[in-house]
C-alpha positions in Angstrom: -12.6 -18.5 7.0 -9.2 -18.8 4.9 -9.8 -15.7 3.1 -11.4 -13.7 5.7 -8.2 -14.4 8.2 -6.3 -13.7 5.2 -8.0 -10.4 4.6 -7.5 -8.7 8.3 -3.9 -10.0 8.2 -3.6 -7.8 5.2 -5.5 -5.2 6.6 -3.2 -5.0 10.0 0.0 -6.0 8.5 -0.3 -3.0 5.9 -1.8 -0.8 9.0 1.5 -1.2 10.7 3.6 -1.3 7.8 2.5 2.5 6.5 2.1 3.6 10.3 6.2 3.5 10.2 6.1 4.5 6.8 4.2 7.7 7.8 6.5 9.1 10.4 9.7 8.0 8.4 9.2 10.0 5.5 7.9 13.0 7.5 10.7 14.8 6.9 10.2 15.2 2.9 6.8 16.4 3.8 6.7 20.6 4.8 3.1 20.0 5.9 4.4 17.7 8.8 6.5 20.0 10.5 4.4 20.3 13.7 3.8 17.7 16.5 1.9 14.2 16.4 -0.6 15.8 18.3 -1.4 18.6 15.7 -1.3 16.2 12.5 -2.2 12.5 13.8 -5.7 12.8 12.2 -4.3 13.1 8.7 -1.8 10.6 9.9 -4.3 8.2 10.7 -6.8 9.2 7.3 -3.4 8.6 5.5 -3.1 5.2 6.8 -6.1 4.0 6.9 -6.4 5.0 3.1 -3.3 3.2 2.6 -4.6 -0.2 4.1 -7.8 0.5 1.9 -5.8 1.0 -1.1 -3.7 -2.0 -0.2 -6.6 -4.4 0.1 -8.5 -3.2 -3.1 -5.9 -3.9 -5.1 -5.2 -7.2 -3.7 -9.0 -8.0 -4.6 -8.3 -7.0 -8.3 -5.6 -9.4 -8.1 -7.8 -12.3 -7.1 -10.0 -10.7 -9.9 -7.6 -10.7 -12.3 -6.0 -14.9 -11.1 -9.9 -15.8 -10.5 -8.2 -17.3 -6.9 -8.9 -14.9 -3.8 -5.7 -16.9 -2.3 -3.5 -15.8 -5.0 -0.5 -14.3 -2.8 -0.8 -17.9 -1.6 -0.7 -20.5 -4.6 0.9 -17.8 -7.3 2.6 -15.1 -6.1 4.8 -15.0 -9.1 6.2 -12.3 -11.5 2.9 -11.9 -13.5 1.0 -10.5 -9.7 4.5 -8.1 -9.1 4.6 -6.5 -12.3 0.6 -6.1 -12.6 0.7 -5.2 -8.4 3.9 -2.6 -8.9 2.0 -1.2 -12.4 -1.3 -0.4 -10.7 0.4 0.7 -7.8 2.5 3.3 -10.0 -0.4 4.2 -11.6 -2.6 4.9 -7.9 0.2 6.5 -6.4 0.8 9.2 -9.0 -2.7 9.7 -8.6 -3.3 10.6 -4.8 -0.4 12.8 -5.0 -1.2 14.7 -7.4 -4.5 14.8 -6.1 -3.3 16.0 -2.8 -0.8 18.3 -3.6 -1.8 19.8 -6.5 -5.9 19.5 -7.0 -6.3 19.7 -3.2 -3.2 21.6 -1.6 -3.2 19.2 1.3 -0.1 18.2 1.2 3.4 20.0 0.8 6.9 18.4 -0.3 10.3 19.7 1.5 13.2 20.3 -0.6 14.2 16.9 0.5 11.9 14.9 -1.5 13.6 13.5 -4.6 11.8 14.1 -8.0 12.6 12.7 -10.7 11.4 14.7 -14.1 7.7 16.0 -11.8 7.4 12.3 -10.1 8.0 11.8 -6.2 10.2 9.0 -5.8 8.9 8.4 -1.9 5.1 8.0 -1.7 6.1 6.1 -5.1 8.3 3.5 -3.5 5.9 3.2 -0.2 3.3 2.0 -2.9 5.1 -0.2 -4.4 6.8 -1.9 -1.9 4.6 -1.9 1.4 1.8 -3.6 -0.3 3.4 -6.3 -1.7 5.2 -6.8 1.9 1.8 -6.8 3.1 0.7 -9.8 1.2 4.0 -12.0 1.5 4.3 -11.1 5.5 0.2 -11.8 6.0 1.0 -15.0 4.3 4.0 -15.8 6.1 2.3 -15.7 9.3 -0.5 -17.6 8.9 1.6 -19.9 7.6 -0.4 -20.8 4.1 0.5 -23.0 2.0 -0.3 -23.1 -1.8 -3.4 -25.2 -2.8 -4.0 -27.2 -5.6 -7.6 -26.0 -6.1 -7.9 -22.4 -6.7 -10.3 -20.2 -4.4 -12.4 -18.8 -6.9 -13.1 -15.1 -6.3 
Protein backbone atom coordinates (compact mmCIF):
# COMPACT_ATOMS: atom_id res chain seq x y z
CA UNK A 1 0.00 0.00 0.00
CA UNK A 2 3.37 2.13 0.66
CA UNK A 3 4.35 2.13 -2.81
CA UNK A 4 1.03 2.44 -4.45
CA UNK A 5 0.24 5.80 -2.08
CA UNK A 6 3.60 6.63 -2.99
CA UNK A 7 3.03 6.27 -6.73
CA UNK A 8 -0.36 8.56 -7.10
CA UNK A 9 1.45 11.11 -4.87
CA UNK A 10 3.93 11.24 -7.62
CA UNK A 11 1.53 11.08 -10.13
CA UNK A 12 -0.58 14.28 -8.67
CA UNK A 13 2.26 16.13 -7.30
CA UNK A 14 4.11 16.16 -10.85
CA UNK A 15 0.40 16.78 -12.45
CA UNK A 16 0.29 20.02 -10.55
CA UNK A 17 3.76 20.80 -10.61
CA UNK A 18 4.02 20.84 -14.85
CA UNK A 19 0.24 22.25 -14.94
CA UNK A 20 2.11 25.63 -13.62
CA UNK A 21 4.95 24.79 -15.48
CA UNK A 22 2.82 24.75 -18.73
CA UNK A 23 1.30 28.09 -18.61
CA UNK A 24 4.56 29.82 -17.13
CA UNK A 25 6.72 29.12 -19.96
CA UNK A 26 3.94 29.83 -22.59
CA UNK A 27 5.40 32.77 -23.49
CA UNK A 28 8.78 31.08 -25.16
CA UNK A 29 6.36 28.95 -26.95
CA UNK A 30 4.86 30.80 -30.60
CA UNK A 31 2.40 27.90 -30.85
CA UNK A 32 0.64 29.09 -27.51
CA UNK A 33 -0.32 32.38 -28.57
CA UNK A 34 -4.05 31.78 -28.53
CA UNK A 35 -6.47 31.18 -25.60
CA UNK A 36 -6.74 28.27 -22.95
CA UNK A 37 -9.69 27.37 -24.63
CA UNK A 38 -8.08 26.83 -28.19
CA UNK A 39 -4.79 24.90 -26.80
CA UNK A 40 -5.87 23.13 -23.38
CA UNK A 41 -5.95 19.75 -25.13
CA UNK A 42 -2.29 19.91 -25.94
CA UNK A 43 -1.95 21.39 -22.56
CA UNK A 44 -3.37 18.70 -20.93
CA UNK A 45 -1.56 15.72 -23.54
CA UNK A 46 1.64 17.81 -22.42
CA UNK A 47 1.00 17.21 -18.86
CA UNK A 48 -0.19 14.17 -18.71
CA UNK A 49 2.99 12.99 -20.68
CA UNK A 50 4.91 14.83 -18.30
CA UNK A 51 3.55 12.90 -15.11
CA UNK A 52 4.07 9.68 -17.31
CA UNK A 53 7.54 10.54 -18.10
CA UNK A 54 8.02 11.45 -14.42
CA UNK A 55 6.78 8.18 -13.02
CA UNK A 56 8.71 5.99 -15.58
CA UNK A 57 11.74 7.19 -14.72
CA UNK A 58 11.19 7.01 -11.05
CA UNK A 59 10.51 3.17 -11.74
CA UNK A 60 14.01 2.86 -13.43
CA UNK A 61 15.25 4.29 -10.37
CA UNK A 62 13.83 1.69 -8.10
CA UNK A 63 15.20 -0.56 -11.06
CA UNK A 64 18.40 0.70 -10.92
CA UNK A 65 18.57 0.83 -6.35
CA UNK A 66 16.48 -2.64 -6.50
CA UNK A 67 14.15 -0.49 -3.66
CA UNK A 68 10.78 0.85 -5.19
CA UNK A 69 11.00 3.33 -2.02
CA UNK A 70 14.27 4.72 -3.08
CA UNK A 71 13.29 8.66 -2.96
CA UNK A 72 12.58 7.46 0.63
CA UNK A 73 15.69 5.42 2.16
CA UNK A 74 18.41 6.91 -0.56
CA UNK A 75 17.72 9.87 -2.16
CA UNK A 76 21.33 10.69 -2.44
CA UNK A 77 23.70 12.18 -5.21
CA UNK A 78 24.04 8.75 -7.09
CA UNK A 79 19.66 9.03 -7.88
CA UNK A 80 20.23 13.19 -8.84
CA UNK A 81 22.94 12.78 -11.17
CA UNK A 82 21.47 9.42 -12.80
CA UNK A 83 17.58 11.25 -12.47
CA UNK A 84 19.05 14.80 -14.05
CA UNK A 85 21.21 12.51 -16.76
CA UNK A 86 18.23 10.55 -18.12
CA UNK A 87 16.15 13.42 -17.76
CA UNK A 88 18.72 15.52 -20.12
CA UNK A 89 18.74 12.83 -22.26
CA UNK A 90 14.45 12.45 -22.53
CA UNK A 91 14.06 15.95 -22.72
CA UNK A 92 16.31 16.64 -25.79
CA UNK A 93 14.39 13.96 -27.15
CA UNK A 94 10.64 15.04 -27.07
CA UNK A 95 11.74 18.38 -28.30
CA UNK A 96 13.30 17.58 -30.90
CA UNK A 97 10.71 15.25 -31.62
CA UNK A 98 8.10 17.89 -31.48
CA UNK A 99 9.59 20.63 -33.01
CA UNK A 100 11.54 19.30 -35.52
CA UNK A 101 10.28 15.56 -36.60
CA UNK A 102 6.71 16.62 -35.88
CA UNK A 103 6.29 20.47 -36.21
CA UNK A 104 4.03 20.55 -33.23
CA UNK A 105 5.58 22.82 -31.41
CA UNK A 106 7.13 26.42 -32.11
CA UNK A 107 9.83 28.43 -29.88
CA UNK A 108 9.42 32.45 -29.57
CA UNK A 109 12.45 34.47 -29.88
CA UNK A 110 12.34 34.36 -26.18
CA UNK A 111 13.40 30.90 -25.53
CA UNK A 112 17.11 30.76 -24.66
CA UNK A 113 19.37 28.31 -26.70
CA UNK A 114 22.30 27.58 -25.88
CA UNK A 115 24.54 26.06 -28.97
CA UNK A 116 20.84 24.24 -30.69
CA UNK A 117 19.68 23.12 -26.86
CA UNK A 118 16.39 24.75 -25.15
CA UNK A 119 17.41 25.68 -21.84
CA UNK A 120 13.44 25.68 -20.59
CA UNK A 121 11.73 22.38 -21.39
CA UNK A 122 15.44 21.36 -20.25
CA UNK A 123 15.22 22.77 -16.77
CA UNK A 124 11.29 21.72 -16.32
CA UNK A 125 12.86 18.13 -16.74
CA UNK A 126 15.24 18.32 -14.65
CA UNK A 127 13.87 20.01 -11.85
CA UNK A 128 10.01 19.20 -11.59
CA UNK A 129 10.64 15.54 -11.31
CA UNK A 130 12.85 15.40 -8.74
CA UNK A 131 10.46 18.01 -6.82
CA UNK A 132 7.94 15.52 -7.50
CA UNK A 133 9.65 12.75 -5.55
CA UNK A 134 11.02 14.84 -2.50
CA UNK A 135 7.43 16.87 -2.16
CA UNK A 136 5.42 13.22 -2.64
CA UNK A 137 7.70 12.11 0.10
CA UNK A 138 7.45 14.97 2.25
CA UNK A 139 3.76 14.62 2.53
CA UNK A 140 3.23 11.41 3.30
CA UNK A 141 5.58 11.82 5.70
CA UNK A 142 8.04 8.58 4.92
CA UNK A 143 10.59 7.79 6.58
CA UNK A 144 13.70 5.75 5.37
CA UNK A 145 13.52 1.96 6.10
CA UNK A 146 16.07 -0.27 7.08
CA UNK A 147 14.88 -3.06 4.76
CA UNK A 148 14.78 -2.13 1.22
CA UNK A 149 11.46 -2.58 -0.88
CA UNK A 150 12.59 -4.70 -3.54
CA UNK A 151 11.29 -3.72 -6.95
Amino acid sequence: MKKIRLVIYIILVSFFLNFAWEFLQSPFYDCFKNTLESNYKHYLLAIIGDSAYTVLIYFILSIINKDFLWAVNSFNMKNLYISIGLWLILAIFIEYKWVFLLNKWVYSDLMPILFWIWIIPLIQMMILPLMSFKISVIFLNYKPEKIKNKF
